[in-house]
C-alpha positions, 0 to 999 in steps of 0.5 A, spaced: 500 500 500 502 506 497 503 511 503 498 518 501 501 525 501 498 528 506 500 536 505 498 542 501 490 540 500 489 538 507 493 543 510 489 548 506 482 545 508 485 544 516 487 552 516 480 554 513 476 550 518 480 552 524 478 559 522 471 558 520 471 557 528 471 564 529 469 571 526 475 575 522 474 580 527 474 575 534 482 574 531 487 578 531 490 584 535 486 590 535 487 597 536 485 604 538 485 609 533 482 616 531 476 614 526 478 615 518 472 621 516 475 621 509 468 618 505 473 616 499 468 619 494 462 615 498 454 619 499 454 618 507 456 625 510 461 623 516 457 629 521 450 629 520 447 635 525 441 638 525 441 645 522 438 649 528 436 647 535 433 649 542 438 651 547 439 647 553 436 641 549 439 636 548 440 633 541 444 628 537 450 628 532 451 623 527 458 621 526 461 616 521 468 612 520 470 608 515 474 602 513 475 595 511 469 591 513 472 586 518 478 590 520 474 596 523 469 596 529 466 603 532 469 605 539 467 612 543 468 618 541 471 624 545 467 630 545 469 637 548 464 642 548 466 650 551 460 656 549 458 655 543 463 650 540 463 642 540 469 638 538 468 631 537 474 626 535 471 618 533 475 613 535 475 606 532 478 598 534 482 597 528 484 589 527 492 587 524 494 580 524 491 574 521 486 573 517 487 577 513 481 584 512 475 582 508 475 586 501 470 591 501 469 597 504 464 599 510 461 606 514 461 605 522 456 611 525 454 612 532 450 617 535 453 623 540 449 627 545 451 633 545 447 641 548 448 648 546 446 651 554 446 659 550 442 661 544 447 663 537 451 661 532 454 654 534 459 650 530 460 643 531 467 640 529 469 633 527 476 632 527 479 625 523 484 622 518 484 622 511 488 619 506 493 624 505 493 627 513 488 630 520 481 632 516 477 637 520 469 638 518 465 642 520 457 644 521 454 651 523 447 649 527 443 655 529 441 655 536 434 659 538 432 660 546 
């Protein structure tokens, strides 16, 4: 009886199946970095605010990262907020090691709380990366008594 080859087939299928026994993102180191906000010419607007709000009430801001699909997992976002001006910094886990990312691309939104106490002209900034360096944007929202 001639003795088989045991290894390129079944060490792929080996490989494969212990991987199948956990997500792509289970696996892997994961690290905290400040959101990618450069939509790479996607239509999702990475700072969604309402154009005018009530002062003292409170209201929320939609903010937007992308990244690879499995490599990327929404985390908190940093709010600073002083009279009429809130700077918010999203924050994301992104996964390196193996398996290696899924191809394709994805938008990770989260919701922030914010409040402008008195009535004006308020802004409300979203600082992140982009392709080419630090991308600031930036909404006007008008604040009514």
């Amino acid at each position: 009886m001639q003795a088989r080859t045991w290894f390129p087939v079944q060490a792929i299928v080996l490989i494969f199946a212990s991987l199948a026994c956990s997500s792509p993102s289970d696996q892997g180191d994961w690290t905290r970095v400040v959101g990618l906000i450069d939509t790479a010419g996607a239509e999702l607007d990475p700072l969604i605010v309402p154009d005018t709000i009530r002062a003292g009430v409170a209201f929320i801001a939609t903010v937007t990262t992308f990244g690879n699909t499995g490599c990327i997992r929404p985390d908190r976002s940093q709010v600073r907020a002083s009279g009429l001006q809130a700077d918010i910094t999203p924050y994301d886990s992104a996964r390196s090691g193996l398996p290696p990312c899924l191809a394709g691309w994805e938008a990770y939104s989260r919701s922030v709380d914010l409040v402008f106490a008195t009535p004006g002209a308020a802004r409300v900034r979203l600082h992140g990366r982009g392709f080419t360096g630090d991308l600031t944007l930036e909404k006007a929202i008008s604040v009514q008594p």
